[in-house]
N, C-alpha and C positions, 0 to 999 in steps of 0.2 A: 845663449838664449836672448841676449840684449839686443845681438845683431839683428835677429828673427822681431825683437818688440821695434826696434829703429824702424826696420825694413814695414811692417804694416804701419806704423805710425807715417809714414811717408807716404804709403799710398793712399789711407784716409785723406789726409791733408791734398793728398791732390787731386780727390774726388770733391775737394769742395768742402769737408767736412773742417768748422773750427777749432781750434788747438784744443780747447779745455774735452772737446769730443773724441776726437781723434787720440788724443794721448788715454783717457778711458775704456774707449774700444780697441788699441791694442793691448793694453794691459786684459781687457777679459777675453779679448781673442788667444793673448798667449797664454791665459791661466787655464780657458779650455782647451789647447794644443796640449799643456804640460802636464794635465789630469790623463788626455788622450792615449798620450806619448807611455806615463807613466801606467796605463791601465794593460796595454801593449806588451809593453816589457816586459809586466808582471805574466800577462800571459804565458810568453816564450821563453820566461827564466822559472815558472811551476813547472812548465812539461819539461823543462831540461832537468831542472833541480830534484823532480819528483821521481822521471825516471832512474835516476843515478842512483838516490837514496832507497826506491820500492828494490834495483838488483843487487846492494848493498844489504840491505835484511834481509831479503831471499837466503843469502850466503850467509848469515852467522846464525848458530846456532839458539843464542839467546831469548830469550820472549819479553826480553825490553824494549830492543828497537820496533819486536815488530808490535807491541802495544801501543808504543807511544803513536806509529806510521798510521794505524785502524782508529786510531782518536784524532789522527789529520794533525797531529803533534809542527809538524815537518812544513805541513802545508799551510801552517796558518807564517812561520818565518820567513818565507819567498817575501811578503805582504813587506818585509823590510826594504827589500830594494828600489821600491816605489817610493816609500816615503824617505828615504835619504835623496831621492833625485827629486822629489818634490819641493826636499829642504832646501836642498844645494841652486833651486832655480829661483831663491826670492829675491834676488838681487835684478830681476830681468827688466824691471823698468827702470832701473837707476835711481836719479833722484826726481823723475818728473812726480811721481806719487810717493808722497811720505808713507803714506799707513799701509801700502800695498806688501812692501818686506814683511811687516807683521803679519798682516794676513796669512800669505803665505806659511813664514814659519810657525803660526798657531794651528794651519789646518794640520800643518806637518807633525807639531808635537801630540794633536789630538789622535792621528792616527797612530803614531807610536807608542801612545799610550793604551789605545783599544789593541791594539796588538800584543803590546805585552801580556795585558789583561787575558786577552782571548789562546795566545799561548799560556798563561798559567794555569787558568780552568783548566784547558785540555789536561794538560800536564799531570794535574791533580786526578780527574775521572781515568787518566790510565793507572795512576799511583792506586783506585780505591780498585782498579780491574784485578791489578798483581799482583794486592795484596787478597785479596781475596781467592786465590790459585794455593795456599799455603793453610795448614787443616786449623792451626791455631785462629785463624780470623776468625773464626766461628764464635768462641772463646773470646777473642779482643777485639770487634768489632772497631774499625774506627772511620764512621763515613759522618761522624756527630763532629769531630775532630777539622779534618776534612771540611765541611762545610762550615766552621768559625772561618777557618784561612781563605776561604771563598768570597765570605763578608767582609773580612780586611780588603783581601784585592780589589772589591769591588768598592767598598769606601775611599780605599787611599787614590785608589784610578778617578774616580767620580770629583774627588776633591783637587786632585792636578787638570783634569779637563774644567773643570771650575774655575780654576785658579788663572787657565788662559785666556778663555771667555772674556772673565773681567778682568785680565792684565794686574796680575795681582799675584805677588812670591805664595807661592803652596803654603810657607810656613806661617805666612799671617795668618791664613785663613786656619792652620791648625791650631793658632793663638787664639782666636774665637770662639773653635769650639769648648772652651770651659765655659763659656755663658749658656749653652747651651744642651748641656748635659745633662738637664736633670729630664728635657726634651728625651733624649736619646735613651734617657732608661727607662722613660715610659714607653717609647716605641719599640725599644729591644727588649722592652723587659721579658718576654718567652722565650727570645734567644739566649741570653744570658740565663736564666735558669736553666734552659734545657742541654746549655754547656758545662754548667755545673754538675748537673745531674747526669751526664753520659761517662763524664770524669769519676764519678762515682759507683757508677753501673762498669764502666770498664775496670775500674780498678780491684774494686769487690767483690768481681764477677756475678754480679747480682741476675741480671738476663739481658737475656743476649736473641739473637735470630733463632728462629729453631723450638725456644723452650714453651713449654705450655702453662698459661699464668691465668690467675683466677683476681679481678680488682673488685670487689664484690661493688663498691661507690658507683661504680659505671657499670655494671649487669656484665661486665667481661668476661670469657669463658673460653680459649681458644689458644692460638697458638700466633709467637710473633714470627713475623716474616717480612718486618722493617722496623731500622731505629736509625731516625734521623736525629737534625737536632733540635726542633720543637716539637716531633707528632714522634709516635712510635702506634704502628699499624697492627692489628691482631684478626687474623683470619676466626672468629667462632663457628663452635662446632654446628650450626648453623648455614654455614657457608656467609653470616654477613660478616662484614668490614668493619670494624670501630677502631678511630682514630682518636687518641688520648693524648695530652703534653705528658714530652718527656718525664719534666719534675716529679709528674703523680706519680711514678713507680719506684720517686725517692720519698715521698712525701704523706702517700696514701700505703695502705696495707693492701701487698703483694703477695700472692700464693703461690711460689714457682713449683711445679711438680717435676722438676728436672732432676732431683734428689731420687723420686721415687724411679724416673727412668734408668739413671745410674745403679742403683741397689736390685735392680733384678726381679722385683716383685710388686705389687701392688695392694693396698692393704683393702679387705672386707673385713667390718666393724658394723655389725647391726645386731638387733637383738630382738626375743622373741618373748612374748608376758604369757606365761602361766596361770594356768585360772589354779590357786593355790588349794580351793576346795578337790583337786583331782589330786594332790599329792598324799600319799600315803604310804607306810609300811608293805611290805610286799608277802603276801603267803604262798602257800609251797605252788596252788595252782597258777597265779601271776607270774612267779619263778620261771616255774615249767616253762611258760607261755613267752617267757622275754629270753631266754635260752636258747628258744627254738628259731629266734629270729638268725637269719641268713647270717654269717660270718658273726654272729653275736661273740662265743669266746675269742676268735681270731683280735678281734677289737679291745678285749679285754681280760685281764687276769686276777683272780682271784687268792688272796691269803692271807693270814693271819698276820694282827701288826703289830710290829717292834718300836720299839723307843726312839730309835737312829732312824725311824722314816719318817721322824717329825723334825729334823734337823738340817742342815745346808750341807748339801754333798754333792757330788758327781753324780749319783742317780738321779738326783731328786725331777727326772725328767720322766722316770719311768712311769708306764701306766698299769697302777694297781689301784685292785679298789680292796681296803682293807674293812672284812665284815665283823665286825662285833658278834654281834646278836641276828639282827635281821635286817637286812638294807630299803630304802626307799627305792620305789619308783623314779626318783628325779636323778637320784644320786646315780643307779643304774643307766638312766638315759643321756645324764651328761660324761659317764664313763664311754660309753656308745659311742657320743658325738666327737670324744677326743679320738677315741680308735679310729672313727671314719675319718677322721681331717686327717689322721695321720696318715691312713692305706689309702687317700685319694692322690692322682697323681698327678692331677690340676694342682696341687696345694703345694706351696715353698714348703721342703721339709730341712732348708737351714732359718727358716724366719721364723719369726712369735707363732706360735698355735696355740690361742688360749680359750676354754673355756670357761664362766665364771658366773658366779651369781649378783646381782646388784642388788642394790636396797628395796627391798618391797614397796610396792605403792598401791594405791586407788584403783590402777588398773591390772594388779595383777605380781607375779614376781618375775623380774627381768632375768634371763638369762643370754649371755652376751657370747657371740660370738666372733673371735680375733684371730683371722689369719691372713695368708697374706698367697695372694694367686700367680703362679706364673708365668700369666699371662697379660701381659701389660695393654695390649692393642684394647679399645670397648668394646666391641662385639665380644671378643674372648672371656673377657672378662667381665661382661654381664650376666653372660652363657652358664659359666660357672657360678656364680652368687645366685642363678638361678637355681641351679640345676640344685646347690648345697642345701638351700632354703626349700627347695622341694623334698629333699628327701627326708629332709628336719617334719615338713608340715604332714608327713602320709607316714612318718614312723612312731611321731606321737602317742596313737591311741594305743597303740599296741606297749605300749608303757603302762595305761591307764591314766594317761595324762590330758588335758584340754586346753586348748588357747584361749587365753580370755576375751570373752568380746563384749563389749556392751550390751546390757538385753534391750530389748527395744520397744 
């Protein structure tokens, strides 16, 4: 290339042009030849280099090559051959221009350095593709991970093209920044929490994509379907979008129902108040009358009671109602409602089935209802909680019993 800077510096000069001109304008005549030349190259060494590598994956069976190929892995390293013939030309004006070698080899190192950079990223977005093809990533998320190593390449790259600019060893400038750190932890500071906190959340499988989380601080309600590493994205049952920092789901109280997905059931927990004036002893005609209800014995059994069925045993799950003397009205209805959870076929009959009385109040006596549905999807499972509470509300009177309600 010197020959080529000789050869125009020669003909400048004999068009007339002064020395200090003429040696200028060959030097940027050959620096746009050697940008030309090398843009050229690059051309005819992608379509060679790309070909050979796209019937190379074709042929292996693996799904590495051909990840990294679809992330253009391949196609951003062609970009090397330019910039070593870029490097290799700084010598093309000799000694007539001191600072033009630099030149050169800075654009050279700048390019080498956006390269590397821009191969690593890739590299990385195929690494978060192939990890995520494997059932565990669901489980061990790591695209929070992942993007810390993104912030490095992109610091330490920033800081070497820095460092050429102003003609300055990379490592000074790393000796710098301790003056400037307390700078860098207030501008990272959400990145660094929310690397801590993805560290935490991977580790302790706290949640992950997929599970459905309740932050009550922020109105959240819905299901995640991104965790980066400062936002983590939550679809609500809503259909809106809320973006929260990582850290809150170390830091704030999290409600994962991904427990409840696992265990196979979901739990109904409400309760219904008694207008206590309707509770009573039952006579023979009440009797008759709560007897004759639909599956009434089916739901419950009747006998006399022993010593051993006030004690912890293996039955102690059976449904009996043991009569003394003469039974209530409530005690008969809450025998009712265990027989009906248990013969309903909506209802987990490996989970809790409890029915139970709470503390009396102002408004009434609570009677509490705990079971648990098989039905996990909302629709199904409101379906049910309806359909249970309806039958509870239209079985009542036929007890003799009333719901309490405020008179008005």
């Amino acid at each position: 290339m010197s020959v080529f800077y000789d050869y125009i510096k020669e003909i400048l000069l004999d068009y007339g042009f002064i020395s200090r001109m003429a040696i200028d304008g060959a030097a940027l005549i050959g620096l746009a030849t050697i940008l030309a030349g090398s843009f050229l190259i690059y051309l005819i060494a992608r379509l060679i280099f790309i070909k050979v590598v796209s019937r190379v994956v074709a042929r292996t069976k693996g799904i590495w090559d051909d990840t990294l190929y679809n992330h253009k892995v391949f196609h951003v390293l062609v970009h090397f051959i330019p910039a070593i013939l870029i490097y290799s030309t700084s010598t093309i004006a000799g000694e007539d221009i001191v600072w033009f070698p630099e030149l050169i080899r800075g654009l050279a190192h700048i390019y080498i350095a956006i390269i590397v950079m821009a191969a690593f990223l890739r590299f990385l977005n195929a690494v978060q593709e192939i990890y995520n093809t494997y059932p565990y990533s669901k489980d061990r998320p790591i695209k929070g991970y992942l993007q810390v190593v993104k912030i490095l390449i992109y610091f330490f790259g920033s800081i070497f093209i820095i460092a050429v600019l102003v003609n300055k060893n990379p490592s000074t400038l790393f000796a710098g920044l301790g003056a400037i750190a307390a700078v860098l932890m207030l501008v990272f500071r959400d990145a660094i929490l929310g690397f801590v906190a993805s560290i935490q959340l991977a580790a302790n499988n706290m949640v992950k994509p997929g599970d459905w989380i309740m932050v009550p601080r922020f109105n959240v309600d819905g299901t995640v379907y991104d965790i980066t590493l400062t936002t983590v994205k939550v679809q609500n049952w809503d259909k809106t979008i809320t973006t929260i920092p990582t850290y809150s789901l170390v830091s704030e109280s999290v409600i994962n129902w991904s427990g409840m997905k696992e265990s196979g059931g979901r739990r109904i927990q409400r309760s219904i108040f008694i207008d206590m004036r309707s509770i009573r002893l039952c006579d023979k005609p009440m009797l008759d009358q709560i007897y004759a209800l639909p599956m009434f014995k089916e739901f419950i059994t009747t006998d006399g009671a022993i010593a051993d069925d006030y004690q912890d045993d293996e039955n102690r799950g059976a449904l009996k109602m043991h009569l003394f003397e003469t039974p209530t009205n409530l005690s008969l209805f809450m025998k009712y409602l265990e027989g009906y959870c248990v013969a309903h076929p909506g209802i987990h009959e490996h989970m809790t089935r409890l029915i139970r009385m709470l503390q009396s109040t102002d408004k009434g006596l609570p009677i509490e209802v705990v079971v648990f549905s098989k039905a996990q999807e909302s629709l199904l499972y409101e379906a049910l909680q309806n359909e249970l509470f309806d039958h509870i509300f239209a079985v009542l009177p036929a007890f003799g019993l009333r719901v309490f309600q405020n008179p008005t």
